[in-house]
NUTIRO-435754 format. One record per residue (C-alpha): residue in one letter; x, y, z. Coordinates in pm, 1 decimal. Layout:
! NUTIRO-435754
@aa:a east:X north:Y up:Z
...
! end
This chain:
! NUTIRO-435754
@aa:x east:1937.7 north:385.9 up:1462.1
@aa:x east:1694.5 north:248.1 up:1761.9
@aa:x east:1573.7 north:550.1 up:1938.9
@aa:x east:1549.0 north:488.7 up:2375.3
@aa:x east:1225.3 north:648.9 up:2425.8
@aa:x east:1067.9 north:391.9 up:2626.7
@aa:x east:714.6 north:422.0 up:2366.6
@aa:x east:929.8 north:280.9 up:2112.6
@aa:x east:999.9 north:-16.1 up:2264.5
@aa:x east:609.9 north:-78.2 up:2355.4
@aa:x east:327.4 north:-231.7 up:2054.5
@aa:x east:126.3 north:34.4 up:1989.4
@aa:x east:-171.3 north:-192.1 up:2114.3
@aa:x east:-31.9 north:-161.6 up:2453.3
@aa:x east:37.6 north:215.5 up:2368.7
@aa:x east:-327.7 north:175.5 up:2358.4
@aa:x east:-338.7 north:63.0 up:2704.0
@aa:x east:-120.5 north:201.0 up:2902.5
@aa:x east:-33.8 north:549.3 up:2776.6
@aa:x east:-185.5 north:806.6 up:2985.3
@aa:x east:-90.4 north:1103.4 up:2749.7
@aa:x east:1.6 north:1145.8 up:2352.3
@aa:x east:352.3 north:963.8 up:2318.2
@aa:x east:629.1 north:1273.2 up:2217.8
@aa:x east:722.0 north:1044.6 up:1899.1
@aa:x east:378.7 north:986.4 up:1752.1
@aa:x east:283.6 north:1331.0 up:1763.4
@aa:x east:206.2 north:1482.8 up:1430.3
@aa:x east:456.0 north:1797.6 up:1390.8
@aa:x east:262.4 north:2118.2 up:1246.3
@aa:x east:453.0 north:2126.4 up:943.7
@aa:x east:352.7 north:1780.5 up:813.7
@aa:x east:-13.1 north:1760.6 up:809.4
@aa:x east:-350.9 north:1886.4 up:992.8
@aa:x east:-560.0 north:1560.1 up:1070.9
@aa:x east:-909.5 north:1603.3 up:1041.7
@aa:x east:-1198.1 north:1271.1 up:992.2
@aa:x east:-1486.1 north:1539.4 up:856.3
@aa:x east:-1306.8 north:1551.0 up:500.5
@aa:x east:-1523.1 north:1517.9 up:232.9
@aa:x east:-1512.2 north:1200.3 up:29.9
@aa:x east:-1330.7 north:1123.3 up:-330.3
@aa:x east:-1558.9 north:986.3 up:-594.9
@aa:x east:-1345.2 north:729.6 up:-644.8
@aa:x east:-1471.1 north:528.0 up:-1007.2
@aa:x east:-1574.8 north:197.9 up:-1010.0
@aa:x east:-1383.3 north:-68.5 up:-1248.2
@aa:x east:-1489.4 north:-377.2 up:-1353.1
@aa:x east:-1188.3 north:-621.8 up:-1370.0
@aa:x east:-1396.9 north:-900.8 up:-1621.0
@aa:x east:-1430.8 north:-599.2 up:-1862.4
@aa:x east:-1081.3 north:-455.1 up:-1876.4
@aa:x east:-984.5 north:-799.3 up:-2042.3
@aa:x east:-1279.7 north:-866.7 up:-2304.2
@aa:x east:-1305.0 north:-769.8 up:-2624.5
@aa:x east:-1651.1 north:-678.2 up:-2570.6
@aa:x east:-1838.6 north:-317.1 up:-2655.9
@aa:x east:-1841.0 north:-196.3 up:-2333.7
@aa:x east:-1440.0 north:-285.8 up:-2272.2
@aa:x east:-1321.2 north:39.8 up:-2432.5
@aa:x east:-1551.5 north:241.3 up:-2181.8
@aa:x east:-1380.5 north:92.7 up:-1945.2
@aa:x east:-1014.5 north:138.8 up:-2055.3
@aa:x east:-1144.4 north:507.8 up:-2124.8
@aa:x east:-1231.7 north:504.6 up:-1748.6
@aa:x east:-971.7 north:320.4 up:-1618.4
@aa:x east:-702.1 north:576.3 up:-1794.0
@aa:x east:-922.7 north:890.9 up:-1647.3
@aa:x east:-898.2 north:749.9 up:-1280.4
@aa:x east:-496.8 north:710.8 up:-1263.1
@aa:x east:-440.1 north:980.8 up:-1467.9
@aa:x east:-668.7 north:1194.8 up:-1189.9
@aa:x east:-569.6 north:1015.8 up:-899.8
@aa:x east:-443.4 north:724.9 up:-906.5
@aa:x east:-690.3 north:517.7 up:-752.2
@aa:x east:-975.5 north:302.0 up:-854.5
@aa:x east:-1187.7 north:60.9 up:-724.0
@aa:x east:-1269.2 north:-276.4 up:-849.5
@aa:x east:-1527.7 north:-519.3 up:-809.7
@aa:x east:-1590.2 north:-824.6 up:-1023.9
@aa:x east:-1225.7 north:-935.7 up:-956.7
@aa:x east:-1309.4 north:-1310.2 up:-914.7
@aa:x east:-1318.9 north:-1349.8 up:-506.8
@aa:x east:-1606.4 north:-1376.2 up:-378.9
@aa:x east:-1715.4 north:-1179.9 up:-79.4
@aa:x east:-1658.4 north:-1470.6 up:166.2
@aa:x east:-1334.0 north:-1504.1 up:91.3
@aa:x east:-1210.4 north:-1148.6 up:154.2
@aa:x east:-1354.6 north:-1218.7 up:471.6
@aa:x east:-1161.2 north:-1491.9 up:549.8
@aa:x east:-871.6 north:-1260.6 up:466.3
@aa:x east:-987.3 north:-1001.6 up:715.8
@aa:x east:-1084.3 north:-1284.1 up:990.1
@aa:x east:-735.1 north:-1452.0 up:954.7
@aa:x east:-563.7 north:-1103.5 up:958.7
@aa:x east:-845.0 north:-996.7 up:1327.5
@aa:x east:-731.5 north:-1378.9 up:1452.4
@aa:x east:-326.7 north:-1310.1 up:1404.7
@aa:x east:-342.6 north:-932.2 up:1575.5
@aa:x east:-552.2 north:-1132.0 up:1888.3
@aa:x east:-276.5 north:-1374.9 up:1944.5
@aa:x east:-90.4 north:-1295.4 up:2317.0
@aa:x east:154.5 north:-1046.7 up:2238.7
@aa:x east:445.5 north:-1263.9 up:2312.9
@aa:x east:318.3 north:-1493.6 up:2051.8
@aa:x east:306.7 north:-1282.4 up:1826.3
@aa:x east:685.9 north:-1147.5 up:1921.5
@aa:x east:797.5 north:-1475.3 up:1769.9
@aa:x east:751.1 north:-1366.4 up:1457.9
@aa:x east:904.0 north:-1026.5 up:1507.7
@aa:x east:1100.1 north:-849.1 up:1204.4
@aa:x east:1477.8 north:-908.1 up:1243.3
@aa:x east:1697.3 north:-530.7 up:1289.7
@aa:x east:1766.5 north:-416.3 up:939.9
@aa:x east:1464.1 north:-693.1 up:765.2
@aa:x east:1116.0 north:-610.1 up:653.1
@aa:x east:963.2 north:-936.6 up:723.1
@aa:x east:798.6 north:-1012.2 up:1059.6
@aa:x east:592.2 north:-841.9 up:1307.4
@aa:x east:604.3 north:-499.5 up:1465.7
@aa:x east:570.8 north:-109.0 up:1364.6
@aa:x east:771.4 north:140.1 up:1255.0
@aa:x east:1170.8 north:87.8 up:1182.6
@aa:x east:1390.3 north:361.3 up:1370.6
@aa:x east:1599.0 north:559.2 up:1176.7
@aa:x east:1569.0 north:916.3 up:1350.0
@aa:x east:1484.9 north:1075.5 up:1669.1
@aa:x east:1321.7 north:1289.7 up:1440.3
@aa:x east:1048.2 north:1071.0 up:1305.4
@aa:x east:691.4 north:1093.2 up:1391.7
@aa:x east:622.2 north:730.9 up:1423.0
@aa:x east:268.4 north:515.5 up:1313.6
@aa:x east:-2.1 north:441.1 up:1506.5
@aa:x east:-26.5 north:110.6 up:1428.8
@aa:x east:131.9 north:-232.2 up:1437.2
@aa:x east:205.7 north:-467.2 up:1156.4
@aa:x east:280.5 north:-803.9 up:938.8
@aa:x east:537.6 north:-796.0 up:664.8
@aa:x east:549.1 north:-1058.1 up:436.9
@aa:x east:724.3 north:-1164.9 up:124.9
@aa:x east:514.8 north:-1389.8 up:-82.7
@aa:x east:685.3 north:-1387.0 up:-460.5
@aa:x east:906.8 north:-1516.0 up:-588.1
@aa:x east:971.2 north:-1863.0 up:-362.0
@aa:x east:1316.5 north:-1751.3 up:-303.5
@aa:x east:1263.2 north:-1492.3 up:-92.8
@aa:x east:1027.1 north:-1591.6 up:136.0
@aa:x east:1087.1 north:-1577.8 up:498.4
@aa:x east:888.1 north:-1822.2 up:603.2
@aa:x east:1018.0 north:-1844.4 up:1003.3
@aa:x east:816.8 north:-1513.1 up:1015.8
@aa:x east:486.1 north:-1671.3 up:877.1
@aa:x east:223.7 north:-1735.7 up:1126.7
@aa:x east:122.6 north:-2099.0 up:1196.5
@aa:x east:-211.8 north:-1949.1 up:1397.2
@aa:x east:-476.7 north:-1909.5 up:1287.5
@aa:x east:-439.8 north:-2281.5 up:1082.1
@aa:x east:-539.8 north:-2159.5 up:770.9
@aa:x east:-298.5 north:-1832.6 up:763.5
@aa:x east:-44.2 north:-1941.7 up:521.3
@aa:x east:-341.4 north:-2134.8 up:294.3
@aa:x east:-515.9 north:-1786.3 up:291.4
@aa:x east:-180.3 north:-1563.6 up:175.8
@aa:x east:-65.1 north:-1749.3 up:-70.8
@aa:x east:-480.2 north:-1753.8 up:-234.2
@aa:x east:-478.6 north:-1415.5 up:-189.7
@aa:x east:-166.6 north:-1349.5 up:-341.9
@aa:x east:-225.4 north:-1571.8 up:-628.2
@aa:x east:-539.0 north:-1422.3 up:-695.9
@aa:x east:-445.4 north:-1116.6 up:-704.3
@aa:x east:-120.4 north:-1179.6 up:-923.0
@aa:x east:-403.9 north:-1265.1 up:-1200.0
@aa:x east:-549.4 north:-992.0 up:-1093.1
@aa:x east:-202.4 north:-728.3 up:-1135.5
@aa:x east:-147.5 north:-872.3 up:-1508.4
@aa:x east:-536.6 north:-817.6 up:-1605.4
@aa:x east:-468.9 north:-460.3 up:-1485.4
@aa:x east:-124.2 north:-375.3 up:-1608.8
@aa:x east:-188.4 north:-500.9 up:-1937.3
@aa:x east:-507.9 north:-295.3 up:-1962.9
@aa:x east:-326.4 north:14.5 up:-1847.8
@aa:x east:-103.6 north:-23.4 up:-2198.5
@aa:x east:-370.9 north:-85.9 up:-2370.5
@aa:x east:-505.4 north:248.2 up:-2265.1
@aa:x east:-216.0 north:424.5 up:-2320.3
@aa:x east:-206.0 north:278.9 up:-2683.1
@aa:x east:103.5 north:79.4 up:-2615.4
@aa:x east:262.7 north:-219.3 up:-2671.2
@aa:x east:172.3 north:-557.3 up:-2518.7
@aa:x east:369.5 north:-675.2 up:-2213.6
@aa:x east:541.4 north:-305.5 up:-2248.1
@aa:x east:495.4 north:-260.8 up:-1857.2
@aa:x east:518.5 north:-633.9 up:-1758.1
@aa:x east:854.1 north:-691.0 up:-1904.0
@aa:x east:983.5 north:-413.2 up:-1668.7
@aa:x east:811.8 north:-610.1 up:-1426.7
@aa:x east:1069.9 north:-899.9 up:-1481.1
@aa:x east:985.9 north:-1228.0 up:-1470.4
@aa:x east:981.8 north:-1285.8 up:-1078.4
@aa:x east:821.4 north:-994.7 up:-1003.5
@aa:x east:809.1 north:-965.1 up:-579.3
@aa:x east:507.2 north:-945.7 up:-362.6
@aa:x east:491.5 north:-833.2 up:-32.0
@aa:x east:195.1 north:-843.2 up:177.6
@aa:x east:102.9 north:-637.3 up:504.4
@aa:x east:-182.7 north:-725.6 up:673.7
@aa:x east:-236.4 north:-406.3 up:938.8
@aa:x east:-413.8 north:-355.9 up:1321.3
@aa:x east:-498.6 north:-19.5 up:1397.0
@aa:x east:-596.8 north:-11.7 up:1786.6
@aa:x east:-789.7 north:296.9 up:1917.5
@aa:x east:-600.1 north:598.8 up:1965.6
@aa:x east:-730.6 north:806.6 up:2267.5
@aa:x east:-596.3 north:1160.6 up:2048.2
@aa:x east:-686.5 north:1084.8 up:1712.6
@aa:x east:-625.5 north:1504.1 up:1617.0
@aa:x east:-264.4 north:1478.5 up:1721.6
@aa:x east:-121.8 north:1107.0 up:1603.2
@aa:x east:-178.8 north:952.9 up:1262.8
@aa:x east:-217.2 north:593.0 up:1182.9
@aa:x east:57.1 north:600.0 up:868.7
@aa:x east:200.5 north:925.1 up:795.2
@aa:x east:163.8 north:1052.9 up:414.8
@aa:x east:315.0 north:869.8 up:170.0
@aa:x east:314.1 north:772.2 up:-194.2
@aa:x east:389.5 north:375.9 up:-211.5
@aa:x east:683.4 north:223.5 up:-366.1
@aa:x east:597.7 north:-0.1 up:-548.4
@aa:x east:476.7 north:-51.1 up:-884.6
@aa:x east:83.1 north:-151.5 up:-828.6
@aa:x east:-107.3 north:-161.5 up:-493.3
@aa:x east:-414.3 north:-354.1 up:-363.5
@aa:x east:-596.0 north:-270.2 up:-55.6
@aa:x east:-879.6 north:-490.8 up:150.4
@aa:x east:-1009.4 north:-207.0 up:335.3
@aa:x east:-1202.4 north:-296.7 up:665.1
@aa:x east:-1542.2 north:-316.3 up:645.8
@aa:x east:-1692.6 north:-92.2 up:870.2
@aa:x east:-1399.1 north:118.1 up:941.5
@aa:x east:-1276.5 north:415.8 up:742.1
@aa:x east:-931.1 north:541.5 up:805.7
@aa:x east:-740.6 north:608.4 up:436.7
@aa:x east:-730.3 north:956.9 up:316.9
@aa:x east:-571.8 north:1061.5 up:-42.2
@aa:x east:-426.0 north:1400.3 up:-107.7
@aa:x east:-554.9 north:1509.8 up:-474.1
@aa:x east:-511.8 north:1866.5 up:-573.1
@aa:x east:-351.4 north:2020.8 up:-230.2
@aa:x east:-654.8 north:1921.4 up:-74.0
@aa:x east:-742.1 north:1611.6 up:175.2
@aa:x east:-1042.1 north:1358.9 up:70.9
@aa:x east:-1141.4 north:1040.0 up:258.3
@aa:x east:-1172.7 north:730.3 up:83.1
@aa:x east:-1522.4 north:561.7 up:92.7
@aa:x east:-1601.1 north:197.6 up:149.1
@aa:x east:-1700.7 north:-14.3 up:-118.8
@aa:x east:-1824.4 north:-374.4 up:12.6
@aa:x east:-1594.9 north:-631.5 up:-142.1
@aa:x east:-1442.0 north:-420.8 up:-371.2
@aa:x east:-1033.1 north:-417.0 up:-363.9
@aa:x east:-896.4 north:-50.7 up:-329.5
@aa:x east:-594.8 north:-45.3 up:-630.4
@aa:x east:-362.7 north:268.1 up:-628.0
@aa:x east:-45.5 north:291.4 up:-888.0
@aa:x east:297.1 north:289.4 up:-722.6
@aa:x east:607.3 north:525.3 up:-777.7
@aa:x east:774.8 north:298.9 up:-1023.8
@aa:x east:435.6 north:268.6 up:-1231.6
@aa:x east:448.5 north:660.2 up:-1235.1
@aa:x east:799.4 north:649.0 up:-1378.0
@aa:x east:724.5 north:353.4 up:-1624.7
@aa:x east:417.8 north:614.3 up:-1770.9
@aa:x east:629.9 north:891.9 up:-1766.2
@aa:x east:406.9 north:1041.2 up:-1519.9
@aa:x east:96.4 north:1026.3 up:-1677.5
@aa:x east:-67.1 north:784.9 up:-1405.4
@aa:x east:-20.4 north:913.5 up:-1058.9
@aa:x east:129.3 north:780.5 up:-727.3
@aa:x east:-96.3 north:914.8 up:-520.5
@aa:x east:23.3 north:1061.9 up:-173.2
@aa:x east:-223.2 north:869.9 up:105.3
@aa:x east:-265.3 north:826.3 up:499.3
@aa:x east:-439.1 north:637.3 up:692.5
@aa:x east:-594.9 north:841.6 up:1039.4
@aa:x east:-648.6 north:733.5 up:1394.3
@aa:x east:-1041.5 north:608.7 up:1543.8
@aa:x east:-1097.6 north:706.9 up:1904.1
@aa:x east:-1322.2 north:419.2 up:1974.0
@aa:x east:-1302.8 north:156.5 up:1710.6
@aa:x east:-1028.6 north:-78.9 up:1616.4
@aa:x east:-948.1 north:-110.6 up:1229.8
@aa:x east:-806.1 north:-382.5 up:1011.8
@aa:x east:-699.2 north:-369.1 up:655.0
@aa:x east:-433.3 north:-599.4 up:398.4
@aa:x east:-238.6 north:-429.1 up:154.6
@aa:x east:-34.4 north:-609.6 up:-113.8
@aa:x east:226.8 north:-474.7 up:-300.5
@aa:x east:332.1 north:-577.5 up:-655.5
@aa:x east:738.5 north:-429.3 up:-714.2
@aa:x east:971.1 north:-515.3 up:-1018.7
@aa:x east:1214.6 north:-732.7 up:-957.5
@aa:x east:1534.8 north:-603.7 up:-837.5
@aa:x east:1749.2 north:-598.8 up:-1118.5
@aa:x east:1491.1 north:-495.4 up:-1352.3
@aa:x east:1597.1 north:-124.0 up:-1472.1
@aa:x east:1276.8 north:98.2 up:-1452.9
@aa:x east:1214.2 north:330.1 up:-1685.9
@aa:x east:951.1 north:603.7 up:-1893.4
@aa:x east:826.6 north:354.4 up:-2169.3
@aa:x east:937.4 north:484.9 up:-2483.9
@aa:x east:604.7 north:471.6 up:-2652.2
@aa:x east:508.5 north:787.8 up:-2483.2
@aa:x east:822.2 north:1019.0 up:-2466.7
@aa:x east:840.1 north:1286.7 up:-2799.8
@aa:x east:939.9 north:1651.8 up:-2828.5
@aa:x east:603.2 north:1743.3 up:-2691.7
@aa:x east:652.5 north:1538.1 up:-2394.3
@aa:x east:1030.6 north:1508.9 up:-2267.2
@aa:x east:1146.1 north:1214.3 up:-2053.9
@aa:x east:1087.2 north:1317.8 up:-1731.2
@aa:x east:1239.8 north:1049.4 up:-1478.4
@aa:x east:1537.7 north:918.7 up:-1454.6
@aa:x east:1635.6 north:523.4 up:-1493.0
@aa:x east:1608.8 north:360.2 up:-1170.9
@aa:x east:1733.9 north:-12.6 up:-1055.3
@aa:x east:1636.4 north:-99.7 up:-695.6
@aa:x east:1440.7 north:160.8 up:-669.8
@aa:x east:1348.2 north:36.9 up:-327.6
@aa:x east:1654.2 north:27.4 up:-151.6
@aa:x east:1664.0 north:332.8 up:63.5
@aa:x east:1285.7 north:366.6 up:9.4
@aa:x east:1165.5 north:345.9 up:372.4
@aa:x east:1467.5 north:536.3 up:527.8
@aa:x east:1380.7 north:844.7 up:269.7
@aa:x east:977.6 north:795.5 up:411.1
@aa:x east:1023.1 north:795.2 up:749.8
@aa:x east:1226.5 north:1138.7 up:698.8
@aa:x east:1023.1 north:1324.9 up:513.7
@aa:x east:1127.4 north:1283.1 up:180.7
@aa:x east:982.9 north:1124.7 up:-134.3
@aa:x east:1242.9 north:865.4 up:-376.9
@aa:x east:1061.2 north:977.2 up:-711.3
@aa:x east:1131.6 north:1335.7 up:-649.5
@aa:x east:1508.6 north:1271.7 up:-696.6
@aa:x east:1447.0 north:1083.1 up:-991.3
@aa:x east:1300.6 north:1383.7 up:-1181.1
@aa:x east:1463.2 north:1540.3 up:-1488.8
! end
């Protein structure tokens, strides 16, 4: 359902522009959050990717460490990944170049009604939603088949060249991690990569946050927990903006130079039985300064039934989700009103 407030129609960079007070349908409601930019910040750990997959000393310190984080919250950051730190800034420069392009360049690449691929913000499905304050790139990377590739970007040159390194490199990346996350949970090999399938999907977004002139009142994404199975974030590099709720409470997410933000998904929550967490995050609004950031999400594929692994269900600790196939179907209408996928999977 397309709403007709005229806001919607408009890029929230010209939002940015030409809105003289806070649009109606960005406007945080009471209920859902208080925004605040004076949080304190999570100690989120620091993981070394080269060690999760040695068989060195100092590798079971890190599994130890590695379990602690998602277990706590979720998150972790990790350095030593294997890209060097002037190629994340390509990534960031390529992602700065696209958002630049005249707006009725970038149009051409706009998502079609109903798709996820392509330029533009958030999808209308209520009057009721409290919309992002921000604009965005969707794009399938993995498998082949489902690329969309009329919505790739031919400017900047080297776009496509840099998404399909940075997806490669971090597809290396997911199976170092996943596999080290059974290992930590004293499970089988491959036990979470074989409900992975074998075309597992990636699907990049590559974000612009412009200013916002009422950065108490409008958020940049509203909270969420993601949907997918693992999640890597370039953050901007002078910028802060993502905020992770751990223990009813509000922290702010520090950054790490070159370092790639990881957070577990919903369906890696499920597949654990919910020992690792899906952590519920947002990203707020900057008054003066303009943020960037890439995300890239790694989901089963969609016939791959999702599941607790059995390796850690017993009488002391009952399955707790339900099976789930497709578990991203209705995923974005449930965010945008207010509700959370998992939660209707629970036993």
């Amino acid at each position: 359902m397309e709403s007709t407030d005229e806001h919607q129609a408009l890029a929230v960079e010209e939002l940015a522009i030409k809105a003289n007070s806070p649009p109606t349908s960005y406007i945080v409601k009471d209920s859902e959050s208080t925004i605040s930019t004076t949080l304190p910040i999570l100690e989120i750990p620091t993981i070394d990717t080269t060690l999760l997959s040695s068989s060195s000393f100092e590798a079971a310190g890190e599994l130890r460490r590695l379990r602690t984080a998602l277990r706590s919250c979720g998150y972790f950051q990790a350095i030593n990944h294997g890209m060097s730190a002037s190629f994340l800034d390509e990534v960031l420069e390529v992602t700065g170049k696209f958002f630049k392009l005249p707006l009725d360049e970038k149009r051409t690449y706009s998502r079609d009604e109903n798709g996820i691929d392509g330029y533009g913000n958030d999808v209308i499905y209520s009057d009721r939603q409290t919309l992002d304050w921000n604009d965005r790139l969707y794009l399938h990377v993995l498998p082949e088949s489902i690329r969309k590739c009329e919505k790739w970007p031919r400017l900047p040159q080297n776009f496509r060249e840099i998404l399909l390194e940075f997806t490669e490199r971090l597809r290396v990346m997911n199976e170092i991690i996943v596999k080290a996350m059974e290992k930590s949970l004293d499970l089988g090999e491959n036990c979470f990569l074989d409900q992975f399938g074998k075309n597992p999907i990636s699907l990049t977004r590559f974000n612009f946050y412009p200013p916002c002139p009422w950065p108490d009142r409008i958020l940049a994404v509203k909270p969420h927990g993601d949907a997918s199975g693992t999640t890597y974030l370039l953050q901007d590099k002078e910028v802060e903006g993502l905020q992770v709720l751990k223990d009813d409470h509000w922290y702010r997410v520090p950054l790490t130079p070159d370092a790639i933000v990881f957070n577990c998904g919903d369906q890696l929550e499920i597949m654990t039985n919910g020992i690792f967490k899906s952590p519920i995050h947002r990203v707020v609004t900057n008054k003066e300064k303009e943020r960037r950031s890439v995300a890239l999400f790694f989901s089963p594929e969609l016939t791959s039934e999702i599941k607790p692994a059995e390796g850690l269900i017993d009488d002391k600790h009952p399955k707790l989700y339900k099976s789930v196939i497709d578990y991203t179907r209705n995923y974005f209408e449930h965010l945008q009103n207010g509700r959370r996928p998992i939660d209707a999977l629970k036993i």
